[in-house]
ROFIVO-523980 format. One record per residue (C-alpha): residue number from 1; residue in three letters; z, y, x. Coordinates in steps of 0.5 Angstrom, whole numbers. Last residue first. Example, Ala and Ser with C-alpha at 12.3 -4.5 7.8 and 13.67 -1.06 7.14 Angstrom:
! residues 2
2, Ser, 14, -2, 27
1, Ala, 16, -9, 25
! end
This chain:
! residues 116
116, Unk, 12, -117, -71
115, Unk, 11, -109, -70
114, Unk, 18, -106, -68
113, Unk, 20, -99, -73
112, Unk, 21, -104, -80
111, Unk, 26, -107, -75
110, Unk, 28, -114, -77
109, Unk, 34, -117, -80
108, Unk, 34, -125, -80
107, Unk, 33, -130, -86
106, Unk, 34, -136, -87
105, Unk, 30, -143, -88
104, Unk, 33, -149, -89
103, Unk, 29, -151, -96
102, Unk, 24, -148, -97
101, Unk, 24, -142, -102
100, Unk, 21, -142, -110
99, Unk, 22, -136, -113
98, Unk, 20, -139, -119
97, Unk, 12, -136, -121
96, Unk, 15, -131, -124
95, Unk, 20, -129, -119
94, Unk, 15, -129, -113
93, Unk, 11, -126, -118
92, Unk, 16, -120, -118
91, Unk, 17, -120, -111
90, Unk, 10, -119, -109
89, Unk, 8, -114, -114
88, Unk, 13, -110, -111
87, Unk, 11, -111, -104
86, Unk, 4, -108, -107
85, Unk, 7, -103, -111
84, Unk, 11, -100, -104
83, Unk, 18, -101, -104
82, Unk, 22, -95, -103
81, Unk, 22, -92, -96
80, Unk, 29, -90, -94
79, Unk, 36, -87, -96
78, Unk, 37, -93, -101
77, Unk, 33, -99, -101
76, Unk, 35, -100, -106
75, Unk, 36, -96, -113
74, Unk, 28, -95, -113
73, Unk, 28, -98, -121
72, Unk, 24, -104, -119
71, Unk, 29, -105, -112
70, Unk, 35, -106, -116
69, Unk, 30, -108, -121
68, Unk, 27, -114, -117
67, Unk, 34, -116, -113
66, Unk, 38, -116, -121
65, Unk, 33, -121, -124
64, Unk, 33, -121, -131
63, Unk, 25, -118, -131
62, Unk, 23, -122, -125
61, Unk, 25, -128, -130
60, Unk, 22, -135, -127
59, Unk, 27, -136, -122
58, Unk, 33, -131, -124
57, Unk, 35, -128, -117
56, Unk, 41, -124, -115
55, Unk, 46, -131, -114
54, Unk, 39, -134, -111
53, Unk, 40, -129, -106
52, Unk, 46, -133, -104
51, Unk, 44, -140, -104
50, Unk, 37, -138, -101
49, Unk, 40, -135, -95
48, Unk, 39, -128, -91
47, Unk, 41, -125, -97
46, Unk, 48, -123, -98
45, Unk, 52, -119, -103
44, Unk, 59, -116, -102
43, Unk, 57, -110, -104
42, Unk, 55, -109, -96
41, Unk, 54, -116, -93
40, Unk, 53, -114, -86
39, Unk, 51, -119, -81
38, Unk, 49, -124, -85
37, Unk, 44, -121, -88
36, Unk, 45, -116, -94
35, Unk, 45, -109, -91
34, Unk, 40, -110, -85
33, Unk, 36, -117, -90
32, Unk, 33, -112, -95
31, Unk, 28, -108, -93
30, Unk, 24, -112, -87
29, Unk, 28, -118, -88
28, Unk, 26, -119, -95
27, Unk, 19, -115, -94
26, Unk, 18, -120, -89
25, Unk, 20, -127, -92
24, Unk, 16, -125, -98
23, Unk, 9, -125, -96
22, Unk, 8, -131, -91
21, Unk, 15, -135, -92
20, Unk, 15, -135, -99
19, Unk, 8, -135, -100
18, Unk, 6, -133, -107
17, Unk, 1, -138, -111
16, Unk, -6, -135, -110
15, Unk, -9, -132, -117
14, Unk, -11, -125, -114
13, Unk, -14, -129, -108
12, Unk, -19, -132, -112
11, Unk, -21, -126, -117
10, Unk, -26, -123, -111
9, Unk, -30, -131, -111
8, Unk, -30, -131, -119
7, Unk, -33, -124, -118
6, Unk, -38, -126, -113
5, Unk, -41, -132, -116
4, Unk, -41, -128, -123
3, Unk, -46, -124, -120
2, Unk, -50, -128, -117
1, Unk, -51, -132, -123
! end
């Protein structure tokens, strides 16, 4: 029974619903929002507003979504880090789960070198 306990417990956190704000936010703003904010908008695309992103996104289909394979296939971010599994994960079950985003929240670029 103890036992039990304790994988139900261990599970729990891997069945949560993603945050936006607490998990997707950062790894946005950290890896993307530089090149596609609205500041600079290369290849014409914008992420720092959900209208926009939302142009590259397809709630509920991480598989269709062109910011999760961009980013899946190590396309993007180009000449630095690719994503870790973890942010990865993050981003497709954000996707999966709707890519749900509150409303009047935007994005601003952040140094991925200055701790925040």
């Amino acid at each position: 029974m103890r036992t039990l306990l304790i994988l139900v417990l261990c599970a729990l956190p891997l069945s949560a619903k993603v945050d936006f704000v607490r998990d997707v936010k950062p790894i946005l703003e950290i890896r993307c929002v530089r090149c596609h904010g609205a500041e600079t908008a290369q290849r014409n695309l914008r992420l720092h507003r959900k209208d926009r992103a939302m142009l590259v996104i397809v709630p509920k289909k991480p598989e269709e979504s062109r910011l999760f394979l961009a980013a899946q296939s190590g396309f993007m971010p180009p000449g630095g880090p690719k994503l870790s599994a973890a942010e990865l994960e993050t981003l497709r079950k954000w996707i999966a789960e709707g890519a749900r985003w509150p409303k009047n929240v935007e994005l601003a670029a952040k140094s991925p070198f200055v701790r925040q």
